[in-house]
C-alpha positions as CSV (number, residue, x, y, z in Angstrom):
1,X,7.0,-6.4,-4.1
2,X,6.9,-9.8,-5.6
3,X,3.9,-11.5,-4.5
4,X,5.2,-15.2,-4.7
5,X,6.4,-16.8,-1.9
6,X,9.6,-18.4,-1.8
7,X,10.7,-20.6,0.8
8,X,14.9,-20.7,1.9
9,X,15.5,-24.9,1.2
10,X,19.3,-24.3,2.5
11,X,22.0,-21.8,4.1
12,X,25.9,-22.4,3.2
13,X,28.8,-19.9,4.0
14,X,31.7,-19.5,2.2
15,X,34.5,-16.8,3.0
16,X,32.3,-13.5,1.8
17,X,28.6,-14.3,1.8
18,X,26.0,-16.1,3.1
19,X,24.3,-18.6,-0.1
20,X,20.5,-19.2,0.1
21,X,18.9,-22.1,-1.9
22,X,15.3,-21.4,-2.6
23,X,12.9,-23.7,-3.1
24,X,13.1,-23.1,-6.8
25,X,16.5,-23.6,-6.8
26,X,17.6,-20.3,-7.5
27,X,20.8,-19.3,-5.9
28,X,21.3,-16.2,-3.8
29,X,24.3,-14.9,-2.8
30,X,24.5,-12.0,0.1
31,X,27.9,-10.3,1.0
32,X,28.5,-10.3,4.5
33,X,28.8,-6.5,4.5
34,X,25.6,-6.2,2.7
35,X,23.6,-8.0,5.3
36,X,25.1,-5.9,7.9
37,X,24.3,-2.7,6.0
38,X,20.5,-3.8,5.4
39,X,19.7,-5.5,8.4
40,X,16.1,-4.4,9.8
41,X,17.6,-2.6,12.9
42,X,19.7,-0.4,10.7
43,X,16.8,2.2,10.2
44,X,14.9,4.3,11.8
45,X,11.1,3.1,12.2
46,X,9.4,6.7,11.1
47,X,12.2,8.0,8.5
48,X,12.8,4.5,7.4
49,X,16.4,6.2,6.5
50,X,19.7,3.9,7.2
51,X,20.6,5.1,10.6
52,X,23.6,2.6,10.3
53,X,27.0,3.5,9.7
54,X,29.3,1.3,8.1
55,X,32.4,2.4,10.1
56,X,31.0,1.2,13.2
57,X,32.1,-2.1,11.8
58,X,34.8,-3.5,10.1
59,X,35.2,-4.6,6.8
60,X,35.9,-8.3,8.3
61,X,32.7,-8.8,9.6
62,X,31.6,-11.8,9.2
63,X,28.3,-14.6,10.6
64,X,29.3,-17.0,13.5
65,X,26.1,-18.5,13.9
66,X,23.3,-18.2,11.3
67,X,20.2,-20.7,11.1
68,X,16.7,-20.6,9.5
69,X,13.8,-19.3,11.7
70,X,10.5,-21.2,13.1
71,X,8.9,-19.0,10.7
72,X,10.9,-19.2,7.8
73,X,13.4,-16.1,8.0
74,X,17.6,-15.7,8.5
75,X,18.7,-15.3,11.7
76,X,22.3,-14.0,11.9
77,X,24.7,-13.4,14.8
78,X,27.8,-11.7,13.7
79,X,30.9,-11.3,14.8
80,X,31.1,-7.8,16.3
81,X,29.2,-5.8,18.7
82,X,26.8,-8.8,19.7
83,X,24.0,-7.8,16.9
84,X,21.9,-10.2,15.9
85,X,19.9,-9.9,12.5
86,X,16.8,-10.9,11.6
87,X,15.8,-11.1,7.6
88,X,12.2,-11.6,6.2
89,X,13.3,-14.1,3.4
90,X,10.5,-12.3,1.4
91,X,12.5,-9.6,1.6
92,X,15.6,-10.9,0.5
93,X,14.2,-12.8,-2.5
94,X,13.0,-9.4,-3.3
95,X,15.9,-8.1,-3.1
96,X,18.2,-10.7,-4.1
97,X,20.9,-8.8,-6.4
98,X,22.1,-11.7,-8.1
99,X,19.4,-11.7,-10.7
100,X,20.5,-8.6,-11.8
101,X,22.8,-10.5,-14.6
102,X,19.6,-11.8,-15.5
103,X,18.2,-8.8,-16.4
104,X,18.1,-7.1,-19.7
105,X,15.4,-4.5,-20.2
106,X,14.0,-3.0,-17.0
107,X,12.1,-0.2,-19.1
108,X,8.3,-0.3,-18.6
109,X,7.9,1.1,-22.2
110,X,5.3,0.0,-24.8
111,X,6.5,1.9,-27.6
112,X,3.9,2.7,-30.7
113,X,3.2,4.7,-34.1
114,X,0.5,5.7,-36.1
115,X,-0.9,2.9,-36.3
116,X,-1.9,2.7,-32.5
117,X,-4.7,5.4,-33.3
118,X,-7.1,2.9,-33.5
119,X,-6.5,2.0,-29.7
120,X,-6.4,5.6,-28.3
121,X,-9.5,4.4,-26.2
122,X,-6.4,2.5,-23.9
123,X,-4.9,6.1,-23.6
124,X,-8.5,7.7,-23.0
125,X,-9.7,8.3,-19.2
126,X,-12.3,10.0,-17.5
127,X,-11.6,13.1,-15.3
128,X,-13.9,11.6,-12.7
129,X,-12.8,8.1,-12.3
130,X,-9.3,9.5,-11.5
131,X,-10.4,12.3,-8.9
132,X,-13.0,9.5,-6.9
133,X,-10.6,6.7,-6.4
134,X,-6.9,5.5,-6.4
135,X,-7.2,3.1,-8.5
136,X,-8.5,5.4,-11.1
137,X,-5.3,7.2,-10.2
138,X,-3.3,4.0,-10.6
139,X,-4.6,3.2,-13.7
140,X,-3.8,6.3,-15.5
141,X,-0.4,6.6,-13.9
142,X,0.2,2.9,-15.3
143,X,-0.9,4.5,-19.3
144,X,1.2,7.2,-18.5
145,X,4.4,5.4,-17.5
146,X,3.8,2.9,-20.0
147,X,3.1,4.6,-23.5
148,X,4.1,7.9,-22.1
149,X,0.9,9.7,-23.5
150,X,-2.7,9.7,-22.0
151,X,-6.3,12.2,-22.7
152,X,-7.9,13.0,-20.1
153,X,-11.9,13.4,-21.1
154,X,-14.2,15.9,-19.4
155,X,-12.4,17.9,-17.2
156,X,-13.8,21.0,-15.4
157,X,-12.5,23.9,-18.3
158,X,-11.8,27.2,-15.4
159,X,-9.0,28.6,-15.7
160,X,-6.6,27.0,-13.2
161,X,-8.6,23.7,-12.8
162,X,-6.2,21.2,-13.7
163,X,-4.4,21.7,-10.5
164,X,-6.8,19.9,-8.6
165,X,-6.1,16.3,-10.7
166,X,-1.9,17.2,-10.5
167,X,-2.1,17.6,-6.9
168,X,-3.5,14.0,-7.1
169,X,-0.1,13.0,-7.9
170,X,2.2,15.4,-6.2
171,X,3.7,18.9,-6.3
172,X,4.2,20.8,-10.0
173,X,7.6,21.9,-11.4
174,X,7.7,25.2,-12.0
175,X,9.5,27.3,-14.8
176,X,10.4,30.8,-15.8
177,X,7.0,30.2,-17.7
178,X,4.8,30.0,-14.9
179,X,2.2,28.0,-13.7
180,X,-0.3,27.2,-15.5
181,X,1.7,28.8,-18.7
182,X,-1.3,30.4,-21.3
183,X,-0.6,28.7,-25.0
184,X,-2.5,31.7,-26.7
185,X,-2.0,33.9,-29.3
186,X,-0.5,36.9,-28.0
187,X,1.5,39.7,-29.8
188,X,5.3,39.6,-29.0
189,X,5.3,36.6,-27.9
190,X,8.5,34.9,-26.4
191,X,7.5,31.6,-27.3
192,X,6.8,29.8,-30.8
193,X,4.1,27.9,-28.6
194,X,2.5,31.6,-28.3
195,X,1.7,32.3,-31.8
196,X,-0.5,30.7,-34.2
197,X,2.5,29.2,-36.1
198,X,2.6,25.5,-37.1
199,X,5.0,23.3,-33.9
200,X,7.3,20.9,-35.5
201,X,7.8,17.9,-33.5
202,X,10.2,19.2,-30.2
203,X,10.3,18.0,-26.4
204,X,9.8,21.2,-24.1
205,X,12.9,22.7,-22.0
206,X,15.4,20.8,-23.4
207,X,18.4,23.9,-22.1
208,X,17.7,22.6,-18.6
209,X,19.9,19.7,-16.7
210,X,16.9,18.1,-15.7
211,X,14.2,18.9,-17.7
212,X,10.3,18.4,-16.3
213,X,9.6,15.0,-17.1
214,X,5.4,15.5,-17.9
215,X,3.9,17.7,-19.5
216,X,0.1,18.7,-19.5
217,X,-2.2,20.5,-21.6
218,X,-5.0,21.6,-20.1
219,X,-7.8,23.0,-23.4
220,X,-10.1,25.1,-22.2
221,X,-11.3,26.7,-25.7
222,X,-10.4,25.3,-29.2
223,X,-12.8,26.9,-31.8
224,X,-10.2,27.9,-33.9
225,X,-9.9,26.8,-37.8
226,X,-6.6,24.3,-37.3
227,X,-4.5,24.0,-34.3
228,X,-4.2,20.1,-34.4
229,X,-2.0,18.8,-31.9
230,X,0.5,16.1,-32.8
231,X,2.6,13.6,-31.3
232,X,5.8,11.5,-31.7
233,X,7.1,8.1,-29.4
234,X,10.6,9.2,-29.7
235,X,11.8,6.3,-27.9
236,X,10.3,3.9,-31.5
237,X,12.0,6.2,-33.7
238,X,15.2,6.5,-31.7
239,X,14.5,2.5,-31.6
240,X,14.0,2.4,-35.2
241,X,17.0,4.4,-36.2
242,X,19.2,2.0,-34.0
243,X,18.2,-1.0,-35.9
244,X,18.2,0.6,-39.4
245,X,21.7,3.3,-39.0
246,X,23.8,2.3,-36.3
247,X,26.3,5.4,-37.3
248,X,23.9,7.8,-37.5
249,X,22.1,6.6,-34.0
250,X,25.7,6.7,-31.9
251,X,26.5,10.3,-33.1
252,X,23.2,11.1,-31.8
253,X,23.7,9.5,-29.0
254,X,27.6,10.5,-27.8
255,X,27.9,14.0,-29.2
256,X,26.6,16.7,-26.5
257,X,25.0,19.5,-28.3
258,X,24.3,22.9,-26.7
259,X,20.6,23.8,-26.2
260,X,19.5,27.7,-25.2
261,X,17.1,29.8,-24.0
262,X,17.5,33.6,-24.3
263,X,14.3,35.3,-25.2
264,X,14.0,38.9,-25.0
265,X,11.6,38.7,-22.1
266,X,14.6,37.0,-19.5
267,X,17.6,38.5,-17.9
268,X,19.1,35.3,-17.9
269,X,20.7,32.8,-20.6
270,X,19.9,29.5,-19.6
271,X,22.6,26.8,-22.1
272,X,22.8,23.0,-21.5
273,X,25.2,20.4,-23.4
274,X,23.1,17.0,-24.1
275,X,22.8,13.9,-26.9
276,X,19.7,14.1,-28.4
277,X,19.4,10.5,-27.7
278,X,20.1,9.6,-24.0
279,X,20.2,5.8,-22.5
280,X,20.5,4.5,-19.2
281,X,23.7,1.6,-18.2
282,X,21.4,-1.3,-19.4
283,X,21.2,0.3,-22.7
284,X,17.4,1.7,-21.9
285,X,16.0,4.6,-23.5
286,X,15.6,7.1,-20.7
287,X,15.5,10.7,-22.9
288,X,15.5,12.6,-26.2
289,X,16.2,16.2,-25.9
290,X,15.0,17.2,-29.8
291,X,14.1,21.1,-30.1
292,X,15.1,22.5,-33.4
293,X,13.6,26.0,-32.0
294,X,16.0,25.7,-29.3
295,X,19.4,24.2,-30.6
296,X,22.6,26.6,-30.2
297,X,25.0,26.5,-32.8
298,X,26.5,23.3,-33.1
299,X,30.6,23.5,-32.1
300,X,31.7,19.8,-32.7
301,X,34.8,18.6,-34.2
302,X,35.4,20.2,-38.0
303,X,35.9,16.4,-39.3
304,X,32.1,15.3,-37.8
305,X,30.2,18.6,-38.4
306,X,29.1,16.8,-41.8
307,X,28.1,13.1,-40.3
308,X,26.3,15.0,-37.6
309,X,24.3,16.9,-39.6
310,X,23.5,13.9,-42.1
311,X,22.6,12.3,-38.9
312,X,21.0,15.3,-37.2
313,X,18.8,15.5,-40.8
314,X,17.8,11.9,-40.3
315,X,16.4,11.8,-37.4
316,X,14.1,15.4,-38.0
317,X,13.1,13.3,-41.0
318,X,12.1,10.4,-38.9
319,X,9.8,12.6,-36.3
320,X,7.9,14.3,-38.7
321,X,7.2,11.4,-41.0
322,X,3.2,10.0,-40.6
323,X,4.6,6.6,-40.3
324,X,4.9,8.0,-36.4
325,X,2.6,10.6,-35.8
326,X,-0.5,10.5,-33.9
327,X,-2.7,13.9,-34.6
328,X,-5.9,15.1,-33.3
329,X,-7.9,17.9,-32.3
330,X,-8.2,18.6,-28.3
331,X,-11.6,19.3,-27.2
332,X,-12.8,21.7,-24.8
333,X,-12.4,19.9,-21.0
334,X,-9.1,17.6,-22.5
335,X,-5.9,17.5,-21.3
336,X,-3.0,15.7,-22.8
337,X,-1.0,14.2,-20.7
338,X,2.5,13.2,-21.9
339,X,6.3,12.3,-21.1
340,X,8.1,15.2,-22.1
341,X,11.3,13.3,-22.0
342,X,10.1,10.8,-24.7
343,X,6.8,12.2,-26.6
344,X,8.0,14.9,-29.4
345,X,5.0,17.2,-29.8
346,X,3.3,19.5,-31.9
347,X,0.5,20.9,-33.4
348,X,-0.7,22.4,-36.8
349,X,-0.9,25.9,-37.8
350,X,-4.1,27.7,-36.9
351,X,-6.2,30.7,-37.9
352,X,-6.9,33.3,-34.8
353,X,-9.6,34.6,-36.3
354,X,-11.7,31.6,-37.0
355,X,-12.1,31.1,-32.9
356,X,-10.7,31.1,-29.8
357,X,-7.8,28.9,-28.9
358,X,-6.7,28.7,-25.4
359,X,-4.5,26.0,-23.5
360,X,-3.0,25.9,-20.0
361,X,0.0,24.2,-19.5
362,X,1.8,22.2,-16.2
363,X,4.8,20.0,-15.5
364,X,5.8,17.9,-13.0
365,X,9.0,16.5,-12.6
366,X,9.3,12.5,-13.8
367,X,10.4,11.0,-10.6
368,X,7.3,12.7,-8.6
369,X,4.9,10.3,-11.2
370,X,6.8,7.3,-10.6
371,X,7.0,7.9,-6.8
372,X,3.4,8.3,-6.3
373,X,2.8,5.8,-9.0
374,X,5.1,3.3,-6.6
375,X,3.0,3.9,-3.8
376,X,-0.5,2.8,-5.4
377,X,1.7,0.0,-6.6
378,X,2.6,-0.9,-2.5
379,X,6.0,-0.4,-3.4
380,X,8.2,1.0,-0.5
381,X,11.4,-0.4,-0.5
């Protein structure tokens, strides 16, 4: 909600909207239709779902009267059905949808590289100050969303503990993997994350539609000789790649390439077609899918398997490079916290027999952070 307060100066009607003059000057302009869809009386009080529907009216509807309030606010009395409509103009400032030209970036993102170790404290936060208060909550939320990594410090290290700081922010996503999902060493595992193997750079799940948005790593036990854990802002490399190889970031980003998942464990055989680079309709980054562990056999065009792979080559180059990578050891009672739709992770090889190392892992599903993170924001439209 913006916190400003602007003021309606003036109300003019032309044939398919009502015009609003603010007292900045800015310039709304509201189709009839629109006002009739949104008006306060078209949802219901509890649900707050639209209760209205649009075929109750016709598309001609139109204002026969309209003035400006005691109180500042639209009144409306349309042409059908005798309904009256009352707008808050903070509201419709807040909503006014011709600004949306205006905008060019609507992404949150900071994006970073190696250099940002030196402010990891601004990605740091204590498992206490999130569990006592809201704001705690809000204000690791806010990290999370914005540089798409955070470390949690001090956390209670039972097995099964982190559930009680997810269900802070809502429900988890679960997977064939389980809940939590033990990164051990075990034997036959069906999982590189399950041996003691050196992690290239990869985002988790990528052979799902949707895949889980965040990802957490709970360490309850890292003795072990090795076993660094390393990360990657995918988003500044894609970013990076854009400004520096146009061709090679547009074959990343319009050729789907089939991701799978058929380990011997599963009686399924789970394949999904993606671009390794996604971006949203105002041109924002909104994924990478990058799993070298769990890319199919590529089966594009004869005549672009070459450029692909040149392009394909350049961008595994880019996330393993330590221009980008942040590495560090987890601590017993840490958990990583990350975007898996944007943070390429990792970790180091590592020697079983020097010590015991023992993760748990969770997701939750992207839009479950941002809703919650909405909420302690006061956001509910």
């Amino acid at each position: 909600m913006n916190n400003t307060n602007f003021t309606i100066n003036k109300i003019t009607l032309n044939k398919s909207s009502v015009d609003i003059i603010w007292n900045d000057n800015h310039t709304s302009h509201f189709h009839f239709l629109w006002l009739r869809d949104n008006c306060p009386t078209s949802f219901h009080q509890d649900t707050r779902m639209r209760k209205f529907n649009i075929l109750n009216v016709s598309k001609d509807i139109h204002p026969i009267d309209w003035k400006i309030t005691g109180n500042g606010n639209l009144h409306i009395s349309w042409s059908e059905n005798n309904h009256i409509s009352i707008f808050d103009s903070n509201w419709l400032r807040d909503n006014c949808y011709t600004r949306i030209k205006n905008k060019t970036n609507l992404a949150p993102y900071i994006l970073w590289d190696s250099s940002f170790k030196k402010k990891l404290n601004l990605l740091t936060i204590e498992y206490q100050e999130i569990i006592d208060s809201d704001e705690g909550l809000k204000k690791w939320l806010e990290a999370l969303n914005s540089y798409g990594l955070t470390i949690i410090k001090n956390t209670p290290i039972e097995k099964n503990s982190a559930l009680k700081i997810l269900k802070r922010i809502s429900h988890i996503r679960e997977t064939f993997f389980g809940t939590p999902f033990e990164v051990i060493n075990i034997p036959k595992p069906n999982n590189q994350a399950y041996t003691s193997d050196a992690l290239t750079s990869h985002t988790d799940l990528p052979y799902y539609e949707y895949t889980p948005g965040y990802q957490f790593l709970h360490c309850l036990e890292n003795k072990a000789k090795g076993g660094e854990s390393t990360v990657i802002d995918g988003f500044r490399v894609a970013s990076d790649l854009k400004n520096n190889d146009m061709a090679a970031f547009n074959l990343l980003l319009k050729i789907p390439i089939m991701f799978k998942d058929n380990d011997y464990t599963q009686d399924k055989t789970r394949h999904h077609y993606s671009p390794i680079i996604n971006l949203s309709n105002l041109g924002d980054f909104i994924e990478i899918r990058f799993n070298m562990g769990a890319m199919g056999a590529l089966n594009i065009k004869h005549n672009l398997m070459k450029k692909y792979y040149d392009a394909y080559r350049i961008f595994a180059d880019l996330v393993h490079k330590k221009k980008y990578l942040l590495s560090f050891k987890l601590k017993k009672g840490d958990i990583l916290s990350f975007n898996n739709r944007r943070i390429l992770h990792g970790r180091t090889s590592f020697d079983p027999n020097s010590g015991h190392r023992h993760l748990q892992g969770y997701y939750l599903d992207k839009d479950e952070i941002i809703s919650r993170l909405n909420y302690l924001r006061g956001i509910i439209e």
